[in-house]
Every structure is written in C-alpha cells, then in structure tokens.
N, C-alpha and C positions, 0 to 999 in steps of 0.2 A: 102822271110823272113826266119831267121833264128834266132833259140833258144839259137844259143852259137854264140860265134866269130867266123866267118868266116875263112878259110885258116891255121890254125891249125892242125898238127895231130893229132889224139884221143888221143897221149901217151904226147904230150907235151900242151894238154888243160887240160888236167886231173891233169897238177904237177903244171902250172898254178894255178888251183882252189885251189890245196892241199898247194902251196906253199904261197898263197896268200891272197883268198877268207874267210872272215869274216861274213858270212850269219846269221842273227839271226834264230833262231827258228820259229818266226812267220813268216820271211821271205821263210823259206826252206816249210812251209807249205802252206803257198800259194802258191807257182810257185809249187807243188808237188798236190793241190787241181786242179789248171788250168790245169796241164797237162792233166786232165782225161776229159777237154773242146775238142770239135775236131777244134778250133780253136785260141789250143792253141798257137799256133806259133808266132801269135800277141803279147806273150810277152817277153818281154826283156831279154838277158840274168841275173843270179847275179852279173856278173864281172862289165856288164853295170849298174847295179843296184846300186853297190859298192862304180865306179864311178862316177856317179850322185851326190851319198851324198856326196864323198870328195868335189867335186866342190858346192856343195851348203857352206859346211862347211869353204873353202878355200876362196868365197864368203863372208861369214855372211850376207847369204842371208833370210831377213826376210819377203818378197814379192814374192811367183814364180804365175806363170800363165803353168796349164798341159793342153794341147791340144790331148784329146783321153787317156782316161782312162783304159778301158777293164777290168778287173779286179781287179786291183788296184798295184800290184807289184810298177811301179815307183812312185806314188804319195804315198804310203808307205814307200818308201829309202827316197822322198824329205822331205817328213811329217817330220820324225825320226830325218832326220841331222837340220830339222829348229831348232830354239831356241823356248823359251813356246810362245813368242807374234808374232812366225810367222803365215803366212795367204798362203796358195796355192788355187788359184781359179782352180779349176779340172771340166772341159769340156768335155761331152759324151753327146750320146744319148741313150744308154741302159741302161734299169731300169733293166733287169735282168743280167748283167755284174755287173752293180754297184752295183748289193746289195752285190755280194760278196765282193767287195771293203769292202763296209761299215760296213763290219760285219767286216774284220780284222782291219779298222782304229780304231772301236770302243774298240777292244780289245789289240789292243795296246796303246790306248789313245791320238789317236792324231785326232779324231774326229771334235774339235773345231777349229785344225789349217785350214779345210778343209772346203773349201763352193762348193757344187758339183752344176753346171748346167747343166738340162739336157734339150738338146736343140741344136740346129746346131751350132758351134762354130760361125761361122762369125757372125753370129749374137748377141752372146752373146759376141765377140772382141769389136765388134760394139759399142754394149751398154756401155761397161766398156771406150772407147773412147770419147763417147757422153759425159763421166762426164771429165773435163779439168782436174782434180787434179788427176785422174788415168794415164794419159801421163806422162811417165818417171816416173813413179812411182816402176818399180819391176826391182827385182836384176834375175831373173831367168826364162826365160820360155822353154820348152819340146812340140815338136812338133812331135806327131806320130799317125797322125788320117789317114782319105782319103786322097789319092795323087792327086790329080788330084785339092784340095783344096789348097796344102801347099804354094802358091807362095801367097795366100790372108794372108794364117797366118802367113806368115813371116813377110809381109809388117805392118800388126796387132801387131804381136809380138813387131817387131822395135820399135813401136811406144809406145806401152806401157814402154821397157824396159828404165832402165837411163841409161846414159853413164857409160861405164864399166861395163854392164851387160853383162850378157852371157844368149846366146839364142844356145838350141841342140836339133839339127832336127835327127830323126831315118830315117833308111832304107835308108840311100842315096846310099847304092851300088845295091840294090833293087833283093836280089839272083844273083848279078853278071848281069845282065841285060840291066844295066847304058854302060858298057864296048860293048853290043853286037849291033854293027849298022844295023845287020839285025828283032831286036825287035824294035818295034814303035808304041807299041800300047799306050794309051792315060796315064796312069797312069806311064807307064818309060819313056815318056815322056816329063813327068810335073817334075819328078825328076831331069833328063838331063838339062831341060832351068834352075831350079833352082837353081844344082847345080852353072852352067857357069854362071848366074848373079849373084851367090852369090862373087865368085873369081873375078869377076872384080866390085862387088860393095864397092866403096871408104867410105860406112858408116860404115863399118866394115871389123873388122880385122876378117880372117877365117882358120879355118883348117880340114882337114879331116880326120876323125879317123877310125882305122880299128878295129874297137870293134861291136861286132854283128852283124847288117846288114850293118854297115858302120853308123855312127855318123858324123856327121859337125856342127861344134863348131863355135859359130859367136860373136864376142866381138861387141859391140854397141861402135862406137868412142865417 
C-alpha cells in the first residue's frame, strides 16, 4: 500500500499536488493526524481523495455505500461533495479508528449524511440486500477493506448499485505485487482473480486507474 500515487517522481508528485490538489483544511488535518498512526498507510492518497469527490459530484450521487473506513479521510471527500439529503453507509469494525472519523465528520458537518456500521461488512451487505428497495438503490460504492473479502463485496456492491453507478475498488496494484507471479500469497491473490473477473465481466464497464495503490473503476451496466 501506498500514501501517494504510485510510479511518479518526488519532483513531478510534488507539482502535481502544487499544480492541482485543493485539500481543505480539515482535510490536510486529518491525513496529517493519521500519519502519526503506524498504520497509516491504509489511507488514501488527497489526489485519490480529490478524485473521489469529483466523481461523486460528476455522479449526483446522493446514495454511496464505503466498505472500510479507517479513519475517515475518504467518507469525508464523499460526505463533502454529497448534496444536504445525501446518505453514505460507512462499514468498519473499529471503534477506535472511527472515533477519529467521527470527531472530523462532526466538525465539518456532515455527521447526519453518515450512518457508520460497525460490524463485518458482509454482513451488514447482507442486511441492506435483505430489504428489496435497497437493490439498485446507490449511485456510488468504495471498496477498501480486507482482501481476501473484496470478490464478496463486489458481488454486494453490484447489487446494491443502479445502473450507471459507479463502483472503486482501492489497492488493486497491491505495492506492485498483482504484477509479480512469484507472490501468491492469499490476500494478492484475491486481488489478481478479481481483478481478471472484473475485465471480462459483461455487467460492467471497467477501467483501471493508476492513482495510489491502483484504483478500478466499474460502471454497473
């Protein structure tokens, strides 16, 4: 995992951010609180952050579903670009990751956009499936929890999202890892089958982005 874009050089990520990057305040201070986590690395770059909100925005997305929270950085970019009656269902299991969250949702005010479960994702997929009117119901979901999970939550995901939704999985280049056929261990391998089902599955259109640990972007047909 990686904190910035991948395959860049330090002098042309740097003019990048400088030429381009729009981080709010709250923003810069949370990804500046996590770093002092020793597990920070789990979160997002801002450029991927940045991105996010365009595509919610580019969406008019008033429904997303976040799979793996951490601290809150991305359900903070999604929160921000919704409109006031949007809803993001935000999925963890850490109460002491999330509080951080919740301290910066609360102080930016986007609190009420946000319903946090904490709890094993598939099971709370689960639940939101079990009710028929939540099927096809969301414009947006963010998958960046356990690997070794994401081929459940994609299928989850799918199903929630409506046609023309967009569905972005993190870490699909997994530190370069995906590329190396002498790694095999369980969790770069759940990445690998998922990516290659994802490119030849016909229910979506797919692309893959080289924006921090690698991103893959899936349109729901």
């Amino acid at each position: 995992m990686s904190s910035k874009t991948l395959f860049l050089f330090e002098d042309l990520y740097d003019y990048m951010k400088a030429a381009s990057l729009r981080e709010s305040d709250i923003l810069c201070r949370l990804r500046e609180e996590t770093l002092r986590d020793p597990m920070h690395m789990m979160q997002i770059s801002p450029e991927q952050g940045q991105f996010m909100s365009l595509l919610i925005k580019i969406l008019a997305a008033e429904r997303a579903v976040e799979i793996g929270v951490y601290t809150g950085y991305s359900s903070l970019c999604v929160a921000m670009a919704m409109p006031n009656q949007g809803k993001l269902m935000a999925c963890d299991m850490s109460e002491e990751w999330t509080s951080v969250a919740r301290r910066y949702w609360k102080e930016a005010g986007v609190s009420s956009k946000i319903d946090l479960y904490l709890a094993p994702a598939i099971q709370t997929l689960d639940g939101l499936l079990a009710r028929r009117e939540e099927r096809g119901a969301y414009d947006f979901a963010f998958v960046d929890a356990d690997k070794e999970n994401y081929d459940g939550y994609y299928e989850r995901c799918l199903e929630l999202l409506r046609p023309g939704g967009l569905m972005a999985i993190d870490n699909v280049f997994w530190g370069g890892n995906v590329a190396n056929p002498e790694i095999s261990d369980r969790e770069t391998n759940a990445i690998r089958t998922l990516n290659e089902k994802i490119r030849m599955d016909a229910r979506v259109d797919p692309s893959m982005i080289p924006i921090g640990d690698g991103l893959m972007l899936v349109r729901k047909r």
